[in-house]
C-alpha positions in Angstrom: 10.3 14.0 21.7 9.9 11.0 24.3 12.8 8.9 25.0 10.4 5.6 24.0 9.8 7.5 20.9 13.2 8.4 20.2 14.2 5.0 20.4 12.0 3.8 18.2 12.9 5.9 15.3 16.6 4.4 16.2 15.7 1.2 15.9 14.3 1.7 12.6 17.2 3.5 11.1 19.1 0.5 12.3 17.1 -1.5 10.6 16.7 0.7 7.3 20.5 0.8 7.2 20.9 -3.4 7.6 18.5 -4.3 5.1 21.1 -5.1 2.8 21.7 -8.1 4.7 19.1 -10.0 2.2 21.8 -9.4 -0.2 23.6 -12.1 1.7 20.6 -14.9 1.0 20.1 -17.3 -1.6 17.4 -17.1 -3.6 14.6 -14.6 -4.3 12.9 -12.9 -1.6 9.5 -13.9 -0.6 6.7 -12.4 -2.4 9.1 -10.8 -4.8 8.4 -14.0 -8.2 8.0 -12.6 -11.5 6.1 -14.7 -14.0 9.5 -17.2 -15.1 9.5 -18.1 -11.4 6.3 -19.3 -10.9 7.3 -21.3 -14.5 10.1 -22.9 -12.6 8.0 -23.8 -9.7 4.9 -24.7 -11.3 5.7 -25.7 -14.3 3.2 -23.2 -16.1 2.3 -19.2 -15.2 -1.1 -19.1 -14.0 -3.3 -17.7 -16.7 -4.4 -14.4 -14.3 -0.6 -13.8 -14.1 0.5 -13.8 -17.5 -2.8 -11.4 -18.2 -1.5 -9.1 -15.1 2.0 -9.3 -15.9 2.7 -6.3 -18.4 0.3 -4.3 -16.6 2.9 -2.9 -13.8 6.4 -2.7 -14.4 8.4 -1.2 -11.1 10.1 2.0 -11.0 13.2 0.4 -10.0 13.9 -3.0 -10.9 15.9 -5.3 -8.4 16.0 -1.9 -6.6 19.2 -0.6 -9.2 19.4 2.7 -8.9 20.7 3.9 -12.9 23.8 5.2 -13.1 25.1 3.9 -9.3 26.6 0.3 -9.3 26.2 0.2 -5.6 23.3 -2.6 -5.0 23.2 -1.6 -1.2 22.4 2.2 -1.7 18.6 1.0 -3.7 18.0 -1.1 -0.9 18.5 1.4 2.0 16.9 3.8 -0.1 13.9 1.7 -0.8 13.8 1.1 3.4 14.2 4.7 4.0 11.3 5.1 1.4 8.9 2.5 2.5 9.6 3.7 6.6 8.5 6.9 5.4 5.3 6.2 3.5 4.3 3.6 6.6 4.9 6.3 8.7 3.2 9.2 7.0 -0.2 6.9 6.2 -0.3 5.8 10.1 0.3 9.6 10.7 -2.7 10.1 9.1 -5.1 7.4 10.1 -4.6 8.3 13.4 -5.3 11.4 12.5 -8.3 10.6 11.2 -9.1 8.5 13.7 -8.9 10.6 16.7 -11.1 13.0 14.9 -13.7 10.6 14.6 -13.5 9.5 18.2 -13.3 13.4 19.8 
């Protein structure tokens, strides 16, 4: 493997394993409002929202884990999980497109 390469993955691992550090922050994450946020915010939960709303319910809420009361290992996990799948899918689109280009 290439050094620039190799380094890379490092990095990410580094970052994977200090993503508990949002733990430390006030607050919800960005992107991350359920429908009695927006109610707080906005006073009312916009109609497409509280249609949408039961239709999805995540695997692992507030990335808990059941049966580990260790907040830190769901969120590693869930960075080790979405690294892969990123990485994987760009695998493949380049794949793809280097087929289409030869």
């Amino acid at each position: 493997m290439r050094k620039e390469i190799k380094m890379l993955w490092i990095g990410i691992a580094i970052l994977a394993i200090l993503s508990p550090i949002g733990l430390l922050a006030s607050g919800d994450a960005w992107g991350e409002w359920g429908a009695e946020e927006f109610k707080k915010v906005l006073g009312f939960i916009p109609p497409g929202l509280k249609h949408f709303s039961d239709l999805w319910n995540a695997p692992l809420p507030d990335y808990t884990i059941p049966g580990l009361h260790n907040d830190y290992i769901g969120y590693i996990g869930a960075a080790i999980v979405g690294i892969i799948l990123v990485a994987i899918f760009t695998w493949i689109l380049g794949k793809f497109l280097a087929k289409k280009e030869a």
